[in-house]
C-alpha positions as CSV (number, residue, x, y, z in Angstrom):
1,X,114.8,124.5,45.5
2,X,113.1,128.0,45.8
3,X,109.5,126.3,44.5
4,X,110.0,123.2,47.7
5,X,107.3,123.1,49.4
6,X,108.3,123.8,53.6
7,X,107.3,120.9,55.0
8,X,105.8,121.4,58.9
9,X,107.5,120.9,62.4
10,X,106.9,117.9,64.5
11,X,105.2,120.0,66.9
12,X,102.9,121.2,64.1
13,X,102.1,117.8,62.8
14,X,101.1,117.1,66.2
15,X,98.9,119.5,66.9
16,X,97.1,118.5,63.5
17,X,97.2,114.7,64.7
18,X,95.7,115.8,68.5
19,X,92.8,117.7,66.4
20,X,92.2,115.0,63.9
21,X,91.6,112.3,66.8
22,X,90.3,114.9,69.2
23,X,92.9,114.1,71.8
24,X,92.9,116.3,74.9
25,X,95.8,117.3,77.2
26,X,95.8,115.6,80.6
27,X,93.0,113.3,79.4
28,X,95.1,111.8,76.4
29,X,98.1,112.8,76.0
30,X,100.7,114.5,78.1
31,X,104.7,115.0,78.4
32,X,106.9,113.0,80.4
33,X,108.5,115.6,83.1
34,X,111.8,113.7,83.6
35,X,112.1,112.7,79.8
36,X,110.4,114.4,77.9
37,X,108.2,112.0,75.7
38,X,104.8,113.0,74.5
39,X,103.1,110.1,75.9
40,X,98.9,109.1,74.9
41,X,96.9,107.3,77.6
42,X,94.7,104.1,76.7
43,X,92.1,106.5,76.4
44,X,93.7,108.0,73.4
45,X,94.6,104.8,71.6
46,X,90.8,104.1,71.9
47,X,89.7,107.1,70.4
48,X,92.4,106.9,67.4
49,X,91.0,102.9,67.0
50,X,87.4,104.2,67.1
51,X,88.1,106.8,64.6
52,X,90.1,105.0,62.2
53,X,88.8,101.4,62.4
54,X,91.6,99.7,63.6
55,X,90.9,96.2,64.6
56,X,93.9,94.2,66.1
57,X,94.3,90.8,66.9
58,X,96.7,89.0,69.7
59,X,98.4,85.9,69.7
60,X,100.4,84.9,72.5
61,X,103.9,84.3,71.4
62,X,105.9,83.2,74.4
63,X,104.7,82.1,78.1
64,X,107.5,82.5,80.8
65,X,106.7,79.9,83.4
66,X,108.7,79.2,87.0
67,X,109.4,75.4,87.7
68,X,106.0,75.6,89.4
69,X,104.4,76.3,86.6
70,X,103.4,79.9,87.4
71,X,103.7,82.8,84.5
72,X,106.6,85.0,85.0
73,X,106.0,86.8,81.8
74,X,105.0,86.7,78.4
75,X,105.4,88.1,74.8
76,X,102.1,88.7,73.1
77,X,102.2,89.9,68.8
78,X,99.5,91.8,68.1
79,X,98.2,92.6,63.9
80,X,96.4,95.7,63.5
81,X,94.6,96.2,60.1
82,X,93.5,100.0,59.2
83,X,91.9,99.6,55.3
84,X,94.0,97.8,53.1
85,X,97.6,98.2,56.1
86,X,98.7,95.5,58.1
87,X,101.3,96.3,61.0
88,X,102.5,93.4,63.1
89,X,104.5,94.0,66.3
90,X,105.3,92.4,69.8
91,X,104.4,93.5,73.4
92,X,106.8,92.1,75.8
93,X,106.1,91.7,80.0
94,X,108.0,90.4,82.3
95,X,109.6,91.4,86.5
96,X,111.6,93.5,84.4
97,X,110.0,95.8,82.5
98,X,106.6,95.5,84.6
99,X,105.4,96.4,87.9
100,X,102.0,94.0,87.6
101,X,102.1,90.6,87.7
102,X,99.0,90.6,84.7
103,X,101.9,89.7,82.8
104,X,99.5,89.2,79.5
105,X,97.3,91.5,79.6
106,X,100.3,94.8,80.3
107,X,102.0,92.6,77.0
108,X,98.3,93.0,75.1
109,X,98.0,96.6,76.0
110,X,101.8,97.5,74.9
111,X,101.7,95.5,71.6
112,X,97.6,96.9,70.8
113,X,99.7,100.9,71.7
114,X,102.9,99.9,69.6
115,X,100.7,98.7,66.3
116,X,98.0,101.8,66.5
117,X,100.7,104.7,66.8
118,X,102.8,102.8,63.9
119,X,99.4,102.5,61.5
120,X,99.1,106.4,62.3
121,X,102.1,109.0,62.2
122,X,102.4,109.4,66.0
123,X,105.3,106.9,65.9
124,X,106.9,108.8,63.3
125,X,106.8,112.0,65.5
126,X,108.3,110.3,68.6
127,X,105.4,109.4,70.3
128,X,104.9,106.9,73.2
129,X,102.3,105.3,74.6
130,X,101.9,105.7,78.8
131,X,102.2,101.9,78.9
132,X,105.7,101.4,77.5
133,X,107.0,101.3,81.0
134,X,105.8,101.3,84.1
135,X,108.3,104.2,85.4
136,X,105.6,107.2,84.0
137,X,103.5,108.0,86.5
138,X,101.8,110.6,87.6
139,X,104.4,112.6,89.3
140,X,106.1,112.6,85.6
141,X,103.0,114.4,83.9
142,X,103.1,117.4,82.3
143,X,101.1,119.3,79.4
144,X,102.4,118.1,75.6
C-alpha cells in the first residue's frame, strides 16, 4: 500500500482536462451559482470535438405531435465515434424540460453534449453541459 501510486483530485483532473482542450472560464466553462455544477458552453463541446475528432451522428427517435399535428417534443439518439469508441445516448425535449419550442434541435444539442463529455472524462468528473436544462442562466454563472 505504501508503493500506491496517489491518484489526483477531481479538481486536479479538471484543470488538466480545461488545459488539454484549452477551455477558458466564462467563455467555456463555468459553475452553476445555485448548484454548483461545473457546466461547458457549446463553445467548449466544439473545441473538445475539434480536438479530438469526434464525429456524431443523430437519428430522431420519437416525434411528440398534438392532435393537430404540431411537434410538442421529441427524443433525438445521437452516436459519437472518437478512434476506435462508440458512445450512443438520447437527448430528450419536450414543454417540460425546455423553454424553446425548437424541440429537435435543443434534443440534438443535449444528446451531441451528453455523447462528447462521456467519450472524454468530463462525465466522469461530474460535469454538465449548459444545455441540460434550461434553468442555468446567466444569473447562475460563476467561475469553475
Amino acid at each position: 500500500m505504501a508503493n500506491e501510486p496517489i491518484s489526483k483530485s477531481n479538481r486536479e483532473r479538471l484543470k488538466e482536462l480545461y488545459h488539454q482542450y484549452n477551455l477558458h472560464k466564462d467563455e467555456d466553462i463555468f459553475r452553476h451559482k445555485k448548484f454548483g455544477y461545473v457546466m461547458i458552453t457549446k463553445s467548449g463541446i466544439e473545441k473538445i470535438m475539434a480536438q479530438d475528432q469526434i464525429n456524431v451522428t443523430f437519428v430522431p427517435e420519437k416525434i411528440f405531435e398534438d392532435q393537430d399535428g404540431n411537434c410538442k417534443g421529441c427524443i433525438v439518439k445521437a452516436t459519437a465515434m472518437k478512434n476506435d469508441v462508440k458512445i450512443e445516448t438520447f437527448g430528450t425535449a419536450t414543454k417540460d424540460n425546455c423553454q424553446s419550442t425548437y424541440y429537435m434541435e435543443m434534443a440534438e444539442k443535449r444528446s451531441k453534449a451528453r455523447c462528447v463529455l462521456q467519450l472524454t472524462a468530463f462525465s466522469s468528473l461530474g460535469v454538465f453541459s449548459d444545455v441540460e436544462a434550461d434553468e442555468w442562466n446567466i444569473n447562475h454563472k460563476s467561475n469553475a
